[in-house]
C-alpha positions in Angstrom: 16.5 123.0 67.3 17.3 124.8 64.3 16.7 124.6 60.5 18.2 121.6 58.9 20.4 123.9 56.4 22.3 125.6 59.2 23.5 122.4 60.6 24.6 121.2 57.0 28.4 122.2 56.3 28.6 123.9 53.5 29.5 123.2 50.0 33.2 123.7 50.0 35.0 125.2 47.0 38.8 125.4 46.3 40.6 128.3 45.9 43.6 129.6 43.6 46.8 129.4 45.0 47.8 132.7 45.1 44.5 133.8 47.5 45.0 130.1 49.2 48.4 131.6 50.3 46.8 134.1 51.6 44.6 132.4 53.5 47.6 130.0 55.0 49.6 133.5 56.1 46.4 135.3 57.5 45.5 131.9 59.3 49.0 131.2 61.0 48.6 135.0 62.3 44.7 135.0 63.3 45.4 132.2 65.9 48.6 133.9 67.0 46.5 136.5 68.5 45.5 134.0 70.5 47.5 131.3 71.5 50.3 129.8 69.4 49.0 126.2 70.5 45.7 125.9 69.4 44.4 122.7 67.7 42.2 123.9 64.5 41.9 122.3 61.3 42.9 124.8 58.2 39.7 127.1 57.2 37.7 126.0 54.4 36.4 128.5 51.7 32.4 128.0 51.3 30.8 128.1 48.0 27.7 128.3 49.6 26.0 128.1 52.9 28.4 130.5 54.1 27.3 134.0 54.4 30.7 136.0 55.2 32.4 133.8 57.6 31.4 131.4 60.5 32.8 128.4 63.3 30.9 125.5 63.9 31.5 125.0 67.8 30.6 121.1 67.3 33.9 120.2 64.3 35.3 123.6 65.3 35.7 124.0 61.6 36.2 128.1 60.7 34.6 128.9 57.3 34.9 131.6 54.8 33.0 133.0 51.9 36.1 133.9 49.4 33.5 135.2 46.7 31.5 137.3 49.6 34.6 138.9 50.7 36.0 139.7 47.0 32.8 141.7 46.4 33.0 143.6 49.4 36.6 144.3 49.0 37.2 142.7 52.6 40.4 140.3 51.4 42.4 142.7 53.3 40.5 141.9 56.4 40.5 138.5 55.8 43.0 138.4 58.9 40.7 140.0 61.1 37.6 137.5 60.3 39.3 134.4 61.3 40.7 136.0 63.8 37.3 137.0 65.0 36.2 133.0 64.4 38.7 131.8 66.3 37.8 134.0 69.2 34.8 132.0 69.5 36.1 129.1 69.5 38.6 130.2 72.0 36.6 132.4 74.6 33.2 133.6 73.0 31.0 131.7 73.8 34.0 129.0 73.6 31.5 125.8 74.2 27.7 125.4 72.9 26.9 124.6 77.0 27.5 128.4 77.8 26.0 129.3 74.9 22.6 127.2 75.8 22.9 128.9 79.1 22.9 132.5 78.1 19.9 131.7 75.7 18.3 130.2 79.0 18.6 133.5 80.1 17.8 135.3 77.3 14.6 133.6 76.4 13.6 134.4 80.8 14.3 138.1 80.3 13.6 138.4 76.4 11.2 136.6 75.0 11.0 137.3 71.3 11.2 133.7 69.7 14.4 133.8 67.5 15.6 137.2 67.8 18.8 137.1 70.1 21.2 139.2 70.8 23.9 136.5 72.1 25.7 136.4 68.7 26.3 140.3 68.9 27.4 140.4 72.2 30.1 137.7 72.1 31.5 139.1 68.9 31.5 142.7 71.0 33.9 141.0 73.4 36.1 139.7 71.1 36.1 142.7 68.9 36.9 144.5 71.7 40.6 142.6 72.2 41.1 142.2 68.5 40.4 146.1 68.0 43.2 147.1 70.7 45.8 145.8 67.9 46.1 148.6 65.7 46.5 146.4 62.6 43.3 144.6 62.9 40.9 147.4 64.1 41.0 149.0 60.5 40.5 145.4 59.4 37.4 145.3 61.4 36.0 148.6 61.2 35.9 148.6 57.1 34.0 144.9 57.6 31.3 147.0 58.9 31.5 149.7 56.9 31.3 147.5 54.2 27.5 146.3 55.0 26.5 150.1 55.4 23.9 150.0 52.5 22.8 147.1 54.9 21.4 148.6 57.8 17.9 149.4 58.7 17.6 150.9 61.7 14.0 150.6 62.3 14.3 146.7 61.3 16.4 146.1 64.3 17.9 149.5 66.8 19.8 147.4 68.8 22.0 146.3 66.1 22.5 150.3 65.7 23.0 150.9 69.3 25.2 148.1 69.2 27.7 149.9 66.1 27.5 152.6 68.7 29.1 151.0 70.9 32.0 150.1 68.6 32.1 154.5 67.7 32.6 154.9 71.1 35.3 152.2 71.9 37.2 153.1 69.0 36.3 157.1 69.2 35.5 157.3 66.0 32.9 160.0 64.5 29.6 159.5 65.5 27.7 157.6 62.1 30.9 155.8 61.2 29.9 152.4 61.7 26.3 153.0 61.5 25.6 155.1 58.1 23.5 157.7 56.6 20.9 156.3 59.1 22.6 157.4 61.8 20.9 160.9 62.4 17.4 159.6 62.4 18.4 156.5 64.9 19.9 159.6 67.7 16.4 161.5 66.4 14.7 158.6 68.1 16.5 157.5 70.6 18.7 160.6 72.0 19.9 159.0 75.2 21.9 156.1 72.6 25.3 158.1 72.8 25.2 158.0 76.4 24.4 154.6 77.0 27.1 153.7 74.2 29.6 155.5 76.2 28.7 153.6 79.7 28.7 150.0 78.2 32.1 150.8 76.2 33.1 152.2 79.7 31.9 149.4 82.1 31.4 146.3 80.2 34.8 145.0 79.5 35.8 145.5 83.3 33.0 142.8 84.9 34.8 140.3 83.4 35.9 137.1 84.2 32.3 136.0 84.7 30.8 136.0 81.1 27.1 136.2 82.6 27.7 139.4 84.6 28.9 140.7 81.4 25.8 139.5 79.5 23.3 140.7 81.7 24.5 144.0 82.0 24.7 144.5 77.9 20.9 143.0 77.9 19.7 145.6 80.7 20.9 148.5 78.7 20.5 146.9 75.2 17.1 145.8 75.8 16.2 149.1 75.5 16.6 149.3 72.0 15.6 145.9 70.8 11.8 146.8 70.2 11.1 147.8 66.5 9.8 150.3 64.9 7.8 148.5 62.4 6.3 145.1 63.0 5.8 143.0 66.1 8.8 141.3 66.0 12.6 142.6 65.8 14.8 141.0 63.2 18.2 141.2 63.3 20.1 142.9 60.6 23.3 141.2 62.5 25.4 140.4 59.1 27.7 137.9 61.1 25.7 135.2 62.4 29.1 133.4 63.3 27.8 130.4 65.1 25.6 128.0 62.7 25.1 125.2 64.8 22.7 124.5 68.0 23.5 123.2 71.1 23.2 119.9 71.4 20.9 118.1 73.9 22.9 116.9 76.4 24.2 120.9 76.4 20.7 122.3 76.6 19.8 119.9 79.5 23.0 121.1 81.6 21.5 124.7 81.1 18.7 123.4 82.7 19.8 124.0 86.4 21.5 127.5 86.9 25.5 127.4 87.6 27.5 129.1 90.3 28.2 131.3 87.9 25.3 132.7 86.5 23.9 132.6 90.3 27.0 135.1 91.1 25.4 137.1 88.3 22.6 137.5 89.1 23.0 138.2 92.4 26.0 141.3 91.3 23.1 142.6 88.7 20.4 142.7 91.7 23.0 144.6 93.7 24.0 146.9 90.7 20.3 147.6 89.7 20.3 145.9 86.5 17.9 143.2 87.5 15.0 143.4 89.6 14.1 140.7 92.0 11.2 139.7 90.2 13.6 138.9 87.0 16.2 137.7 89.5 14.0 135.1 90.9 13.1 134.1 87.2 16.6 133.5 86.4 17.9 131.7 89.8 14.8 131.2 92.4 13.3 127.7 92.9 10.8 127.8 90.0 13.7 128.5 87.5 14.2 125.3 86.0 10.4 124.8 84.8 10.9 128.2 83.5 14.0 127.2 81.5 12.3 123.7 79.9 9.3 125.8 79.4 12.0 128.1 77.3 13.5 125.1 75.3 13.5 125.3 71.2 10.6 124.4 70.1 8.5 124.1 73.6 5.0 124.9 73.4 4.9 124.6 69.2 4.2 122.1 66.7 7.8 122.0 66.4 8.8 120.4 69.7 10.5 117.3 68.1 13.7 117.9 70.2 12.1 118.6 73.8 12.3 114.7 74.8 15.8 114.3 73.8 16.7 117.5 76.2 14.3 115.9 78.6 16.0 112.3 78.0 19.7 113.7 78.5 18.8 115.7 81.2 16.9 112.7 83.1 20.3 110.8 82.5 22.6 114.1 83.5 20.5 113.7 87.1 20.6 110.3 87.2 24.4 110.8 87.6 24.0 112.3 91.1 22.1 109.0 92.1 24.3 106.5 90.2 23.0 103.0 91.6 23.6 99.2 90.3 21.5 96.5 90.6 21.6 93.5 92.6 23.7 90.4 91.7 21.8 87.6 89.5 24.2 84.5 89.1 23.3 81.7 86.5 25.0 79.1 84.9 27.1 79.0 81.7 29.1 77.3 79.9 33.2 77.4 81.3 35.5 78.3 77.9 38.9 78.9 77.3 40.8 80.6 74.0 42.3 78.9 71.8 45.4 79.4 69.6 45.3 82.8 67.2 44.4 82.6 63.6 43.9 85.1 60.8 40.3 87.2 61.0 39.1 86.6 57.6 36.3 88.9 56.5 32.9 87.5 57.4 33.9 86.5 60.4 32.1 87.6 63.7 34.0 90.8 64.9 33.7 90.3 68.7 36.0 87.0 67.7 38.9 89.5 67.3 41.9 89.5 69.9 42.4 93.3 69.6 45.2 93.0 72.9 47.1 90.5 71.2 47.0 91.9 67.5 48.4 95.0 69.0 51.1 93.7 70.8 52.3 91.5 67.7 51.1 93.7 64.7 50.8 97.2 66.2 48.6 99.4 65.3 48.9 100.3 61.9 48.9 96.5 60.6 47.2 95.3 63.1 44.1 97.1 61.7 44.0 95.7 58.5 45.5 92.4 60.0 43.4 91.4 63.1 44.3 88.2 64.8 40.9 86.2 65.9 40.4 83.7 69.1 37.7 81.4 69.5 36.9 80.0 72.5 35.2 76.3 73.3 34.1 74.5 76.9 37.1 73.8 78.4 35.5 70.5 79.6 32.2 69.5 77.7 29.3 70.2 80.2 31.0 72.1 82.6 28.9 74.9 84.4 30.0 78.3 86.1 28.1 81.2 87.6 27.6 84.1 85.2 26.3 87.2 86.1 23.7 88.6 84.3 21.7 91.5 86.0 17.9 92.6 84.5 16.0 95.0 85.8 12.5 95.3 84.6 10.6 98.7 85.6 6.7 99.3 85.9 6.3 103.0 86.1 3.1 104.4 86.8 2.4 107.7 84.3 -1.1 108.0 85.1 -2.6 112.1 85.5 -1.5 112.4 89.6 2.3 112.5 87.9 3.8 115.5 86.3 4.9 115.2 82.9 8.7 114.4 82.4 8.9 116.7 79.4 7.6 119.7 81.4 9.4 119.3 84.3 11.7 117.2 86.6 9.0 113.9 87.3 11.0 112.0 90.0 9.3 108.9 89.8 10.9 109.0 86.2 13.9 110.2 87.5 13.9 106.7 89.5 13.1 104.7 87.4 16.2 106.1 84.8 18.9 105.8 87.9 17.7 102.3 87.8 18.1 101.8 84.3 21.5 103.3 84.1 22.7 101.0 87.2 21.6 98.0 84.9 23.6 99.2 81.8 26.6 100.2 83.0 26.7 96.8 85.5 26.8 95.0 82.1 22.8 94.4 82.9 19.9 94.2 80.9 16.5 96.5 81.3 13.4 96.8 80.0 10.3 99.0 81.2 6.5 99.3 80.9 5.2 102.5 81.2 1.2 102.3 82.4 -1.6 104.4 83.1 -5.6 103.7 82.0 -3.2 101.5 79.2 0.4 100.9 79.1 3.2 101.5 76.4 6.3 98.8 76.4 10.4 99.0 75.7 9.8 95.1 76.2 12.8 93.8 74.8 16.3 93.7 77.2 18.3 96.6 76.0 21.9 98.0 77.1 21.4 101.5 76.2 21.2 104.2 78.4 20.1 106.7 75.7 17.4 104.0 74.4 15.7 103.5 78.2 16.2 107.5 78.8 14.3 108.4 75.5 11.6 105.8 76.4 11.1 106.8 79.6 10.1 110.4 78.3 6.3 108.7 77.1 3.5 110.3 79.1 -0.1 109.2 78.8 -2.0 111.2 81.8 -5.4 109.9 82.5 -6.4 107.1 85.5 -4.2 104.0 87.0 -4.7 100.7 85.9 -1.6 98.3 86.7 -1.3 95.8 83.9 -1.3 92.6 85.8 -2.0 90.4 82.8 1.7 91.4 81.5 3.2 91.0 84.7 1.8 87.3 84.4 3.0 87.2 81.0 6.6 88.1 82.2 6.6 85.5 84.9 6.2 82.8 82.5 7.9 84.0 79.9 11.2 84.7 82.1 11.1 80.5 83.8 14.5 80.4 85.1 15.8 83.6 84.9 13.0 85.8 86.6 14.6 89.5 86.8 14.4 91.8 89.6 11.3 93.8 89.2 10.8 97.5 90.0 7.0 99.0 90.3 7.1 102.6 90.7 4.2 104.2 91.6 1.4 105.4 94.1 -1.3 104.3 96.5 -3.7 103.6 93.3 -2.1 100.1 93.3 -4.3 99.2 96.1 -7.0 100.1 94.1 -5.7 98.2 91.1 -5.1 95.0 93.2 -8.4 94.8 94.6 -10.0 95.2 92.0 -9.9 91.6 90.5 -9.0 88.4 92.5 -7.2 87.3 90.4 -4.8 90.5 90.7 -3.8 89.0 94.1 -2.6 86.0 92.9 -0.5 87.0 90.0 1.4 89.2 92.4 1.8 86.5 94.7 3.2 84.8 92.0 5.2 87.1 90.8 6.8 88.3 94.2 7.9 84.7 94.7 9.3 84.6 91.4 11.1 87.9 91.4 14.8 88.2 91.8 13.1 90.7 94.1 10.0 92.3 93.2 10.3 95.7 95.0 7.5 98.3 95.2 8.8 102.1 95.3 5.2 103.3 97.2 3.9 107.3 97.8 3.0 107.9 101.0 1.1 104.1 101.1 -0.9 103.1 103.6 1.0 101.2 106.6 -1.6 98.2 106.6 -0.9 97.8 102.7 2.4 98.0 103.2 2.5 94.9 105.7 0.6 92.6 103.7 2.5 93.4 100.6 5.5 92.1 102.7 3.9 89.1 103.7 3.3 88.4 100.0 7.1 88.2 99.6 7.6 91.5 98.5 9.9 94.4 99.2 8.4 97.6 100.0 10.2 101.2 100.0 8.0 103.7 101.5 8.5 107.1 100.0 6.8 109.9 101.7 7.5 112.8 100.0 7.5 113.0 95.5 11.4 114.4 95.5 12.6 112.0 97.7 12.3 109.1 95.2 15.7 109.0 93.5 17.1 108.6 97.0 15.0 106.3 98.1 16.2 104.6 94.8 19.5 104.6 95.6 19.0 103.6 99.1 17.3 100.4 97.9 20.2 99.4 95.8 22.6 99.4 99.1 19.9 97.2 100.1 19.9 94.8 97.6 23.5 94.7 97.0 25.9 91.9 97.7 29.4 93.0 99.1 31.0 90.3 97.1 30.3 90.9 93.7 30.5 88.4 90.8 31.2 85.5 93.3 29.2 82.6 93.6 27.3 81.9 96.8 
């Protein structure tokens, strides 16, 4: 998502005791302006990797560069820059998931790779309540001032426009904030004092929604955000505050527009900030494929990161489906515990009785004092049903299905409910993924995250089931055959007729199954009847979105009401 070195913390260095006093006194007070209950580790002074201060929103660790502020003579500020880090952490953006989604919106109306303008409009929200206590609005006016010799205006206007603002909300003189460079910015742009005036006028009242708020700023600073040299702004922001990237599971949420953002929009259609082309961008039914199409990295050589969105957001969806598989008793050996003993290290870690060291150790000794039970047959030879679910999926990828990094595939969306009803019914699953060839997860796994980042292989091209591995599987899984899940499209037909001995090993393999169940598009009624005979189950799926409920309505099917017992 981003460059290595922003997500790296950075080096910290201690200071003396007189300036770490400091720091404790202007801490205790920056979070008062607040809340008095907020849980934040101290601030650590950077070394490096810190330019003047920032939060990570992941550790919500505040950071501070001691030797930057010295040299700008901001120590007497220093109250009014963690106060302005914990405001982030607080309210602006508060979380990395409403961060991802204003870039989601961002990157639709503003597409200028990494130029943003997210960072400088959360910190003109919380400037805005810091600045209304007359102690700190000095504090954070002379941090500005202070990067004067800075600025260049034709590098970056919004970022001028945007010390406007602050001249405006503060009245203070016009070129305050913004420098000797002030005259020539108004020479270019003479309707900036205006528009200053209006957002310092309207933009603090549209709260509580933070995306009304942030697409009114873009519609009037988007005016200023092309450059006057080069092809690409850069900002000349000097507080790039937030370091770290969303994560993937929080860029997959952004994914699907909020209630929220959808009362956004629709107030900036009604206000005249968006039109409805831009509207429809943001909310209308092709809005998701325009927000993957807007993820990190999408489209590049640098797209390393797309899956795992893709993966978490398959997994987020398979949520709405959530499914386990059918019962699939087998017999195991009946154990009891025995007595306690003293867990040695070396020994196996699952042997430990972590209930029973608890309640006679507690928790402190009990850690480095675990109590062990093993257990043996409580009569030699003596069998009991075990559950043990497995699931194994075929899912057709072939070129007639849309790519599940691109966009929402539901056949994959399927086959990952499936997969996450076998892991979380303490099931196995594995899954072949097949087109003109086929690429395996062939070994039983338990993790959700494993299947959902497997499931994100695409190989386009023509359909050729492999029914050599499915006769592999049957033999290989004697005794314990797993229920078996084929995902795909009427190009089976094809594939099964087009060797006779095709018919045979699915024959064989229906009969083995535990069952073998075909999720079919739109198939052919005649197929559909023979595959039944053959002992398989067949769910007919007519339409492409309708196969994650068609999912889920087959796991009602195959469920038993009285789970875990024997028959």
């Amino acid at each position: 998502m981003t460059d290595a070195a922003l997500q790296q913390a950075p080096v910290h260095e201690a200071l003396e005791p007189e300036l770490q006093q400091q720091v404790d006194d202007c801490w205790r007070r920056a979070q008062g302006h607040w809340s008095h209950f907020l849980l934040l580790g101290e601030p650590r002074s950077a070394k490096q990797g810190c330019a003047l201060a920032h939060i990570n929103l992941i550790s919500r660790q505040v950071w501070f560069n001691a030797r930057e502020l010295r040299s700008r003579k901001l120590l007497d500020s220093l109250e009014a820059v963690l106060a302005h880090e914990v405001g982030h952490h607080v309210r602006y953006p508060g979380s990395l998931g409403v961060s991802a989604r204003m870039r989601m919106m961002e990157k639709t109306l503003l597409p200028l790779g990494d130029y943003s303008l997210i960072n400088v409009f959360c910190d003109l929200l919380i400037n805005e309540q810091l600045g209304a206590d007359e102690t700190l609005r000095p504090q954070l006016i002379a941090i500005y001032r202070s990067f004067q010799k800075d600025y260049r205006w034709k590098q970056d206007p919004a970022f001028f426009f945007y010390l406007s603002v602050y001249e405006e909300l503060w009245r203070l003189e016009p070129g305050h904030l913004m420098g000797p460079e002030s005259a020539a910015f108004s020479k270019q742009f003479p309707d900036a004092r205006a528009d200053a005036q209006l957002m310092a006028q309207n933009l603090f009242h549209l709260g509580p929604n933070v995306y009304t708020q942030f697409l009114y700023f873009l519609s009037i600073c988007t005016r200023y955000v092309q450059p006057m040299k080069g092809e690409v702004p850069e900002s000349t922001d000097p507080q790039a505050c937030c370091k770290d990237a969303p994560r993937p599971e929080d860029w997959a949420e952004a994914l699907t527009p909020g209630a929220r953002e959808k009362e956004a929009v629709r107030r900036a259609l009604a206000e005249g900030w968006l039109d409805k082309e831009n509207a429809d961008r943001l909310v209308g039914d092709k809005s998701r494929e325009r927000r993957i199409a807007s993820l990190p990295g999408q489209g590049t050589a640098d797209a390393e990161a797309v899956p795992e969105v893709m993966a978490a957001y398959y997994r987020q969806e398979a949520e709405r489906h959530l499914l386990r598989p059918p019962d699939r008793l087998h017999l195991g050996e009946a154990v009891v515990p025995t007595t306690l003993e003293e867990w040695e290290l070396g020994d196996a870690l699952p042997t430990v009785d972590w209930l029973a060291t608890l309640a006679l150790r507690g928790d402190r000794l009990g850690a480095v004092m675990p109590l062990k039970r093993e257990r043996i047959a409580d009569y030699e030879g003596m069998d009991v049903p075990l559950w043990q679910p497995r699931v194994e999926i075929y899912l057709d990828v072939s070129g007639s299905m849309p790519d599940p990094r691109a966009t929402l595939n539901a056949m994959t969306l399927a086959a990952q409910i499936l997969c996450v009803g076998a892991v979380r019914a303490g099931g196995w699953v594995r899954a072949l993924l097949y087109s003109t060839d086929f690429v395996a997860y062939w070994t039983w796994c338990r993790s959700e995250v494993e299947m959902s980042r497997f499931l994100m292989h695409y190989i386009g091209g023509g359909t050729r089931f492999p029914f050599a591995r499915l006769a592999d599987s049957v033999r290989e899984q004697r005794g314990r055959q797993p229920t078996r899940v084929v995902i795909t499209d009427r190009d089976f037909d094809a594939n099964l007729d087009a060797d006779a001995s095709h018919a045979r090993i699915f024959a064989e393999a229906a009969d083995a199954s535990a069952p073998l169940v075909l999720l079919l598009h739109h198939p052919d009624p005649e197929r559909v009847s023979r595959y039944r005979k053959q002992g398989a189950r067949v769910a007919e799926v007519m339409e492409l979105e309708h196969f994650p409920k068609v999912a889920a309505a087959l796991a009602h099917a195959l469920f038993q009401e009285e789970r875990h017992v024997a028959p």
